[in-house]
PDB file with one MODEL, atoms N, CA, C and O in Angstrom:
MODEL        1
ATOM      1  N   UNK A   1      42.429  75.562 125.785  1.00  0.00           N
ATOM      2  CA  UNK A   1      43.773  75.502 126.360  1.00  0.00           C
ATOM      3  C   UNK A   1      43.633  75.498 127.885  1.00  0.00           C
ATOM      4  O   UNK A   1      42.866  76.370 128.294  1.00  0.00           O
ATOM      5  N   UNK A   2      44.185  74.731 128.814  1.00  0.00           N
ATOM      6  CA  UNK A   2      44.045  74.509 130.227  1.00  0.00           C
ATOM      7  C   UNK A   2      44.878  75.772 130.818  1.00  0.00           C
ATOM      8  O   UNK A   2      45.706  76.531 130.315  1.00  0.00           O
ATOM      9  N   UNK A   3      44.536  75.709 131.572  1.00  0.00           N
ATOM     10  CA  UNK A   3      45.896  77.336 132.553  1.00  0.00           C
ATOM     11  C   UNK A   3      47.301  76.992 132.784  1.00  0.00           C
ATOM     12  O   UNK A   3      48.148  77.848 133.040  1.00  0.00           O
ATOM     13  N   UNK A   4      47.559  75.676 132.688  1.00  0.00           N
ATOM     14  CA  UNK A   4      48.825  75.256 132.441  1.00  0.00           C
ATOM     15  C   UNK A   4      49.628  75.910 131.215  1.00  0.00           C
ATOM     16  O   UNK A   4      50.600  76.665 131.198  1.00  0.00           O
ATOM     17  N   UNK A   5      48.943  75.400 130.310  1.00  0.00           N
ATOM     18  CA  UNK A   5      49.306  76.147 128.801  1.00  0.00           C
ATOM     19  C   UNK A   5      49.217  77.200 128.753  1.00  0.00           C
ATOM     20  O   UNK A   5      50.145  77.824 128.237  1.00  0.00           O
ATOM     21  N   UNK A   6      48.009  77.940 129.289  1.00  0.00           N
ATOM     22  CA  UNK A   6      47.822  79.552 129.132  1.00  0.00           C
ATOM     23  C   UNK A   6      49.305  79.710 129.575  1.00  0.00           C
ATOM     24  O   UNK A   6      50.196  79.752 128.727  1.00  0.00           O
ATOM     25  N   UNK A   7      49.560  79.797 130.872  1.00  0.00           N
ATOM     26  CA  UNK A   7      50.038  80.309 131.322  1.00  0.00           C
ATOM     27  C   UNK A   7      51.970  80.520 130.809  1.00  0.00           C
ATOM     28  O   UNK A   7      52.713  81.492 130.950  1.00  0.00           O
ATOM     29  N   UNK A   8      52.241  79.056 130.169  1.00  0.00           N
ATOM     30  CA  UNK A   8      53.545  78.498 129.580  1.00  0.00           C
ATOM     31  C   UNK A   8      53.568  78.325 128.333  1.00  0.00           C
ATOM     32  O   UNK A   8      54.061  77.254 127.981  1.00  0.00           O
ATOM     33  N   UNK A   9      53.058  79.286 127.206  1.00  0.00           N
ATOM     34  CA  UNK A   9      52.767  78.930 126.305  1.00  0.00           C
ATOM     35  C   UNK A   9      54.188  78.429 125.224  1.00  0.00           C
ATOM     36  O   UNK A   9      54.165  77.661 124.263  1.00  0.00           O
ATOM     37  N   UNK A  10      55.609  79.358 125.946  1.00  0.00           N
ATOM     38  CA  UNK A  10      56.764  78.687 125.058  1.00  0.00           C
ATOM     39  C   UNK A  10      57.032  77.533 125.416  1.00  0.00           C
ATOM     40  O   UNK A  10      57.761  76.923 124.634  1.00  0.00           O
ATOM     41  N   UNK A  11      56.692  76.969 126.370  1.00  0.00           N
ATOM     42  CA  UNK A  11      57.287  75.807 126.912  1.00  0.00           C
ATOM     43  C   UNK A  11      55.989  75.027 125.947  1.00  0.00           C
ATOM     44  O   UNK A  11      56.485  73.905 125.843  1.00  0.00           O
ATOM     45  N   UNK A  12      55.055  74.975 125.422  1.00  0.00           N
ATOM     46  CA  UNK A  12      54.713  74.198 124.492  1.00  0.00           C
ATOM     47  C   UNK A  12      54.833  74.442 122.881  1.00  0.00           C
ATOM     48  O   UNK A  12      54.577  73.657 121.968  1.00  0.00           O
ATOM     49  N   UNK A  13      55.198  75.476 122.843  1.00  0.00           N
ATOM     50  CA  UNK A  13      56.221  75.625 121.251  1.00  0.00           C
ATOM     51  C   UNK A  13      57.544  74.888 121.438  1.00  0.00           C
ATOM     52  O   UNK A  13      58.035  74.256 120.503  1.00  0.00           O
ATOM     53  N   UNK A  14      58.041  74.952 122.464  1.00  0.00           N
ATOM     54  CA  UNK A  14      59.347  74.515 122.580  1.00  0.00           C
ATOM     55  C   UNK A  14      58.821  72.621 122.256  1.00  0.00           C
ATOM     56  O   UNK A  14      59.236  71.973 121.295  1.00  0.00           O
ATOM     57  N   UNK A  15      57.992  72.157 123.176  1.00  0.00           N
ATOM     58  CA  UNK A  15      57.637  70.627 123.252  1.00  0.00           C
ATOM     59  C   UNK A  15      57.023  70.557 121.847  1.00  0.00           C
ATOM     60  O   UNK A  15      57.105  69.416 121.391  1.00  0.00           O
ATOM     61  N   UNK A  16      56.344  71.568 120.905  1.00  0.00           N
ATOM     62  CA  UNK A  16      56.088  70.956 119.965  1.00  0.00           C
ATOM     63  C   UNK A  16      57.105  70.932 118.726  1.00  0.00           C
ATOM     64  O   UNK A  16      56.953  70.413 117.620  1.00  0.00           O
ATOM     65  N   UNK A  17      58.269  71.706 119.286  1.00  0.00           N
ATOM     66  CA  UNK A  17      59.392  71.821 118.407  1.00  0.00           C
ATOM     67  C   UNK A  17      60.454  70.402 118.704  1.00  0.00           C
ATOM     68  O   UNK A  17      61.442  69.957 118.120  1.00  0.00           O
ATOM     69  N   UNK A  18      59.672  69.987 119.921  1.00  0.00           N
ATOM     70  CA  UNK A  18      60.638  68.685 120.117  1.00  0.00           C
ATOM     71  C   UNK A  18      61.864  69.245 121.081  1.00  0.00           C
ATOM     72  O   UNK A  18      62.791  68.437 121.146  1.00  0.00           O
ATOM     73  N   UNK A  19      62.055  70.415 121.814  1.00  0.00           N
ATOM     74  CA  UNK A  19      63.066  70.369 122.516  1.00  0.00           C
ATOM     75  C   UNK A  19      62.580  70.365 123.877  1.00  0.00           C
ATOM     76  O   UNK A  19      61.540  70.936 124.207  1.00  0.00           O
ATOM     77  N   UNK A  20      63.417  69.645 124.763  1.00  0.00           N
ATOM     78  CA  UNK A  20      62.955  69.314 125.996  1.00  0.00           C
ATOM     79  C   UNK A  20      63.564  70.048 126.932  1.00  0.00           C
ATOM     80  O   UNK A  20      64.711  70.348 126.601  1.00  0.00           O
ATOM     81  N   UNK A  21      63.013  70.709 128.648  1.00  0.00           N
ATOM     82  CA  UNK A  21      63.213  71.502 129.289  1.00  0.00           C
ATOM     83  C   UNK A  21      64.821  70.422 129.770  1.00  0.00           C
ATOM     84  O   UNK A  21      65.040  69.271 129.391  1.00  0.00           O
ATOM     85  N   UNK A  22      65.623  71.198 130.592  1.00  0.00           N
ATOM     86  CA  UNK A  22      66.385  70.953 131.517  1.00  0.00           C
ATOM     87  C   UNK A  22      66.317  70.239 132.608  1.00  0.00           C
ATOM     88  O   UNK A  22      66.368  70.911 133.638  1.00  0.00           O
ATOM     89  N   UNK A  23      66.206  68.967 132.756  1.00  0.00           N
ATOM     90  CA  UNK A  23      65.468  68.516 134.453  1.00  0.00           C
ATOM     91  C   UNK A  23      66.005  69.092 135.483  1.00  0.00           C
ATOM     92  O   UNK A  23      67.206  69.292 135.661  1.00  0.00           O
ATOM     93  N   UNK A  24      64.781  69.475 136.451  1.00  0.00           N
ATOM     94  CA  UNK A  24      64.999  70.095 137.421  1.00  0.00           C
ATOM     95  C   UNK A  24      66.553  69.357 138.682  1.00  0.00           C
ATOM     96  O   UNK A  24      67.082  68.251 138.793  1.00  0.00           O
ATOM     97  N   UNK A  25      66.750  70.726 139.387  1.00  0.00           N
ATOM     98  CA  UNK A  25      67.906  70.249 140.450  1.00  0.00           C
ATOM     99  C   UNK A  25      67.459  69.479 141.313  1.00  0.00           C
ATOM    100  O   UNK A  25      67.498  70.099 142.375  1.00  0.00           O
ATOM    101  N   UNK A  26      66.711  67.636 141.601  1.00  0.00           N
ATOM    102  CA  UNK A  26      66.506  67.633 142.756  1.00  0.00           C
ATOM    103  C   UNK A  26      67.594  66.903 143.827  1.00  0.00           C
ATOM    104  O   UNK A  26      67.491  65.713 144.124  1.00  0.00           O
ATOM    105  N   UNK A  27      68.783  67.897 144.431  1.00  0.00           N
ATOM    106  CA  UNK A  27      70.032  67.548 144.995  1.00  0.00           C
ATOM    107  C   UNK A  27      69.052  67.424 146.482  1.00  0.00           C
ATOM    108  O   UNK A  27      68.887  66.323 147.007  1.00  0.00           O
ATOM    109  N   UNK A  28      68.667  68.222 146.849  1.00  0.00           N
ATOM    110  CA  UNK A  28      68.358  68.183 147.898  1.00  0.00           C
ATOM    111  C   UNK A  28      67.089  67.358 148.566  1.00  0.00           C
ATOM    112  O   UNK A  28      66.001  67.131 148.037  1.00  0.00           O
ATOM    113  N   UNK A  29      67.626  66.909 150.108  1.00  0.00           N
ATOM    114  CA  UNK A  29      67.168  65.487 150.825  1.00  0.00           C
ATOM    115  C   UNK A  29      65.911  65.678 150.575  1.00  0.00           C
ATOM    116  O   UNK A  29      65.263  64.642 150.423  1.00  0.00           O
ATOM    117  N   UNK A  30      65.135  67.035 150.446  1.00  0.00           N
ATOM    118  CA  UNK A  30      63.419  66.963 150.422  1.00  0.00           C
ATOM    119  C   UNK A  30      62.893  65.919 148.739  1.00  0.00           C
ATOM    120  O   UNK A  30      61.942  65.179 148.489  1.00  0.00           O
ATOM    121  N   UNK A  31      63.862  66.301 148.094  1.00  0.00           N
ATOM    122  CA  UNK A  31      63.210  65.528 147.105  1.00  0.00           C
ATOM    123  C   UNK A  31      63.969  64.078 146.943  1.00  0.00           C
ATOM    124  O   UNK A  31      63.867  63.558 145.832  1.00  0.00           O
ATOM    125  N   UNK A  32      64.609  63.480 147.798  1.00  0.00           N
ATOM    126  CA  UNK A  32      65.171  62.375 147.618  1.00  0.00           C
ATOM    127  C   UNK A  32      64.536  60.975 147.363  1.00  0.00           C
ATOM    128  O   UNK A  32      64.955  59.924 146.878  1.00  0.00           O
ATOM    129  N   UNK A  33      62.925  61.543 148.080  1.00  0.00           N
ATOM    130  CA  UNK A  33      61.891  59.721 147.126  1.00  0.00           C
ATOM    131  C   UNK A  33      61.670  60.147 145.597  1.00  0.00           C
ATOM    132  O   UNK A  33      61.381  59.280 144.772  1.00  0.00           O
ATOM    133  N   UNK A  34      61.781  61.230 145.302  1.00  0.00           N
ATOM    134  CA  UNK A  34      61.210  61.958 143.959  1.00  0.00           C
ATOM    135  C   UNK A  34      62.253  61.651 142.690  1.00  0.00           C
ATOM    136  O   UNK A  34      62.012  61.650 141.483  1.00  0.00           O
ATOM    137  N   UNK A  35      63.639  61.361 143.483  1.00  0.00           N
ATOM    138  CA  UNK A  35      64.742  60.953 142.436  1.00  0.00           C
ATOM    139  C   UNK A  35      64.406  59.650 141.267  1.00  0.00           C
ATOM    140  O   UNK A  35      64.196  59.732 140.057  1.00  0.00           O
ATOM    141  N   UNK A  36      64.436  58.877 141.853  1.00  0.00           N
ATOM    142  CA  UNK A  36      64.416  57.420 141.145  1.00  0.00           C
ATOM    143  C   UNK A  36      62.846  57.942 139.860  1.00  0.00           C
ATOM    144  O   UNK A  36      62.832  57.814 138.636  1.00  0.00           O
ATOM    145  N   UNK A  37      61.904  58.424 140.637  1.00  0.00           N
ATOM    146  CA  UNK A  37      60.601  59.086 139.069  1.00  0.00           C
ATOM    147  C   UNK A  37      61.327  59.859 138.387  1.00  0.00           C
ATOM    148  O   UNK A  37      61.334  59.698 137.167  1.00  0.00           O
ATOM    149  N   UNK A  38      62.077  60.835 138.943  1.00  0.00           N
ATOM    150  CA  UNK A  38      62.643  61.731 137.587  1.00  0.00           C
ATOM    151  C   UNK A  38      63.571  61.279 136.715  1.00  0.00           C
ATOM    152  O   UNK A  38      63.687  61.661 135.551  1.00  0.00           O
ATOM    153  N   UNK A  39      64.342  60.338 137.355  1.00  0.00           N
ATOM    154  CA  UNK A  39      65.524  58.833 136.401  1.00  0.00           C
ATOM    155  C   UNK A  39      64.700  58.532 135.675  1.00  0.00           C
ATOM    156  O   UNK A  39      65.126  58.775 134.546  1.00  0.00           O
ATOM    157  N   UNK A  40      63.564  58.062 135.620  1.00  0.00           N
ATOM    158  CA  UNK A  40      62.670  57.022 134.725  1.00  0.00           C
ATOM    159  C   UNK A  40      62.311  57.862 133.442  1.00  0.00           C
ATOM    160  O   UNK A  40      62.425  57.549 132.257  1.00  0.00           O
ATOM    161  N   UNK A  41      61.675  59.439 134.234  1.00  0.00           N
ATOM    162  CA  UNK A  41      61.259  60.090 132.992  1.00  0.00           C
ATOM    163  C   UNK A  41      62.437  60.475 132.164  1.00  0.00           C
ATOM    164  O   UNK A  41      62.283  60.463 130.942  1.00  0.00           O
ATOM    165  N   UNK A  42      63.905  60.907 132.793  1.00  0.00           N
ATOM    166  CA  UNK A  42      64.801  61.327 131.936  1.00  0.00           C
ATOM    167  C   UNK A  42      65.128  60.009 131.071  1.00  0.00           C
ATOM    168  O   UNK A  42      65.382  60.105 129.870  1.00  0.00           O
ATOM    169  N   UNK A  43      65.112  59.035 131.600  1.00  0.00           N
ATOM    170  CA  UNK A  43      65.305  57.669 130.676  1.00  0.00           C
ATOM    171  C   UNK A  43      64.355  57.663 129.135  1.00  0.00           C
ATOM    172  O   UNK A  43      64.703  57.402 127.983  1.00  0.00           O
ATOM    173  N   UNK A  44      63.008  58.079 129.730  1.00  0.00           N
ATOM    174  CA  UNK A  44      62.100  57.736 128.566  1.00  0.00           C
ATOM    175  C   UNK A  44      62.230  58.916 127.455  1.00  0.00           C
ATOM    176  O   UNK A  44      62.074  58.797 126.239  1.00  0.00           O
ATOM    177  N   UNK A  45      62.593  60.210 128.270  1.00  0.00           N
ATOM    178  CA  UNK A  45      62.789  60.807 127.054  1.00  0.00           C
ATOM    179  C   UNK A  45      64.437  60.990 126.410  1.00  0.00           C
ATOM    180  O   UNK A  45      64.479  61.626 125.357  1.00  0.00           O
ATOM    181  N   UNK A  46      65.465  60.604 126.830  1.00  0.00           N
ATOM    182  CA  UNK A  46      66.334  60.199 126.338  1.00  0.00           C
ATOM    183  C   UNK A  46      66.078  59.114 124.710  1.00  0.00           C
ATOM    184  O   UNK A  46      66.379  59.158 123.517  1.00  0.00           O
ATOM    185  N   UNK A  47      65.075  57.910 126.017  1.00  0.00           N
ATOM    186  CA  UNK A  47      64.960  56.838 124.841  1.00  0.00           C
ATOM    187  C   UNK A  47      63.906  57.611 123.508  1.00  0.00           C
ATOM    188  O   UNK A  47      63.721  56.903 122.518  1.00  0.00           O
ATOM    189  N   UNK A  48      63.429  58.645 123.519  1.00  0.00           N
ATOM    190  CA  UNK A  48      62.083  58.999 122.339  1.00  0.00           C
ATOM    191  C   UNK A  48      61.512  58.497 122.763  1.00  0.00           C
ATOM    192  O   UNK A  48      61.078  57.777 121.863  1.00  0.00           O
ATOM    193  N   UNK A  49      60.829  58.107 124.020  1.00  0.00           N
ATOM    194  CA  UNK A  49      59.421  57.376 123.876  1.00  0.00           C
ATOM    195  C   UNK A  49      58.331  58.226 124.495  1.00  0.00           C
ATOM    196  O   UNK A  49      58.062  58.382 125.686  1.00  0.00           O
ATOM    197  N   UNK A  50      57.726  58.774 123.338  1.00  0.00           N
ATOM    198  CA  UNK A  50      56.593  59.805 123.687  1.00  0.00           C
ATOM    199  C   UNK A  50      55.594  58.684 124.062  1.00  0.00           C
ATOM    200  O   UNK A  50      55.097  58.978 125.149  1.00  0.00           O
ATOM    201  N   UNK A  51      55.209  57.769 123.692  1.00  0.00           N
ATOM    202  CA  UNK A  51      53.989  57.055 124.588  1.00  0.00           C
ATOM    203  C   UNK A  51      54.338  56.744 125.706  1.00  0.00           C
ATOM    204  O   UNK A  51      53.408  56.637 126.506  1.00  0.00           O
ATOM    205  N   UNK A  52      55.727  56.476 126.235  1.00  0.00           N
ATOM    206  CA  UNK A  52      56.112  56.120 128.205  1.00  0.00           C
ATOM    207  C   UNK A  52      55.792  57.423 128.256  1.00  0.00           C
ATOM    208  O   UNK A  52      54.773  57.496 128.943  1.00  0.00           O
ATOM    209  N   UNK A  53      56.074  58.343 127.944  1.00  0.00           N
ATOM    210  CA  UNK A  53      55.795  59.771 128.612  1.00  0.00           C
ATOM    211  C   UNK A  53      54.351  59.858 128.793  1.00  0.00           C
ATOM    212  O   UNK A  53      53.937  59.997 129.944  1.00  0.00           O
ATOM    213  N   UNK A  54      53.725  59.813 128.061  1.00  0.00           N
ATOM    214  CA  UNK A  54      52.376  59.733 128.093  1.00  0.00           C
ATOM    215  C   UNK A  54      51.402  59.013 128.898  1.00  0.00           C
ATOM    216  O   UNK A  54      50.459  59.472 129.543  1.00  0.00           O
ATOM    217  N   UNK A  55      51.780  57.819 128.757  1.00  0.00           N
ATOM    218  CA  UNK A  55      51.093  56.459 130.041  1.00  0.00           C
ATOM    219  C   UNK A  55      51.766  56.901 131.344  1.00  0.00           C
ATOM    220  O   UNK A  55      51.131  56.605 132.357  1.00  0.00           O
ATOM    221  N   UNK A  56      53.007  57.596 131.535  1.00  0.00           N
ATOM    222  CA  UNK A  56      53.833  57.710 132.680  1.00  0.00           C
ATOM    223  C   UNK A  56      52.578  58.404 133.627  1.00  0.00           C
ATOM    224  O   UNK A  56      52.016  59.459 133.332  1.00  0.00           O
ATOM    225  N   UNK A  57      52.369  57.828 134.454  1.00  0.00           N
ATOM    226  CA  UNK A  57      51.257  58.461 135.575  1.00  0.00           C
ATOM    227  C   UNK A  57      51.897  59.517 136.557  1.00  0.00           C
ATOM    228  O   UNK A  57      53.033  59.295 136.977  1.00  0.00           O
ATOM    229  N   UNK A  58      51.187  60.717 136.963  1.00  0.00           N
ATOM    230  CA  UNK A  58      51.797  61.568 137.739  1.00  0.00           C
ATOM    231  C   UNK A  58      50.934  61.847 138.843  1.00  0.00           C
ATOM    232  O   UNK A  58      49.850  62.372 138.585  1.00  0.00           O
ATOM    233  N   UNK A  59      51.180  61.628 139.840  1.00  0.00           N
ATOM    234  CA  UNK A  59      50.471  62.145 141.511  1.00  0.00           C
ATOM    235  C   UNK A  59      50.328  63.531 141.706  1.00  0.00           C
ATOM    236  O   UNK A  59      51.227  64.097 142.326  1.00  0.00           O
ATOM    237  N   UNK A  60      49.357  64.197 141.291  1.00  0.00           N
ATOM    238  CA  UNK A  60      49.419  65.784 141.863  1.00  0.00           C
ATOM    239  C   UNK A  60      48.940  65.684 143.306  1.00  0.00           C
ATOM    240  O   UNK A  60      47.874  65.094 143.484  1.00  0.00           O
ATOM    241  N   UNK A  61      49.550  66.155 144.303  1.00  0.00           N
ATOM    242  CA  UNK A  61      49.419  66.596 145.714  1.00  0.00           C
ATOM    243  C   UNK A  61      49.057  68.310 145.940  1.00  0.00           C
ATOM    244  O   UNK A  61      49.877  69.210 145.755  1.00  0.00           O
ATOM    245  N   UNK A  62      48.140  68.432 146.225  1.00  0.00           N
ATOM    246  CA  UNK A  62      47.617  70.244 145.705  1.00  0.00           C
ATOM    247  C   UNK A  62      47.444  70.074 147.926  1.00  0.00           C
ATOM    248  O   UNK A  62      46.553  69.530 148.578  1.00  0.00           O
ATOM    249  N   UNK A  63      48.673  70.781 148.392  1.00  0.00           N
ATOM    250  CA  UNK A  63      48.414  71.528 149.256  1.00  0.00           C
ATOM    251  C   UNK A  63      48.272  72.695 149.751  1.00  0.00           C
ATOM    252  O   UNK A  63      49.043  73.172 150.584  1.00  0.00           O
ATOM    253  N   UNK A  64      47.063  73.387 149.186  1.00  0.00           N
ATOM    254  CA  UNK A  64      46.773  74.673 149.033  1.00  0.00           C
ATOM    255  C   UNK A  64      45.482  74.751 149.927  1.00  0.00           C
ATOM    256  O   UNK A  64      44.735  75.718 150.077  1.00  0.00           O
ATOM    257  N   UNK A  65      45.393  73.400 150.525  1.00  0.00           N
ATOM    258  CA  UNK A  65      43.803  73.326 151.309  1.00  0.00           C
ATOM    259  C   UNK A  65      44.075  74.006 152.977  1.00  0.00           C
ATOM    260  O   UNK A  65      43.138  74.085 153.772  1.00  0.00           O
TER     261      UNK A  65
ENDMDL
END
């Protein structure tokens, strides 16, 4: 299990129960390039499509350096 999971383990009972989190609030201007990716993903899982979710590529930016 990765530390992601360790760490969230209902949030993957919940995904393997098939219910999906709440998308996050992004109202505000800091996340305003980030809008139009989170449209796409709420689209795909609207539509059921666990393989767009899957192929859907994600950019981690780790500024912790």
């Amino acid at each position: 299990m990765t530390t992601m999971l360790a760490l969230r383990p209902n949030h993957c009972e919940a995904a393997a129960a098939g219910q999906m989190p709440t998308p996050p609030d992004f109202s505000k201007t800091s996340y305003a390039c980030d809008r139009g990716k989170l449209a796409k993903l709420v689209k795909l899982v609207d539509a059921g499509d666990a393989a767009g979710l899957r192929a859907y590529g994600i950019r981690v930016f780790y500024t912790g350096a």
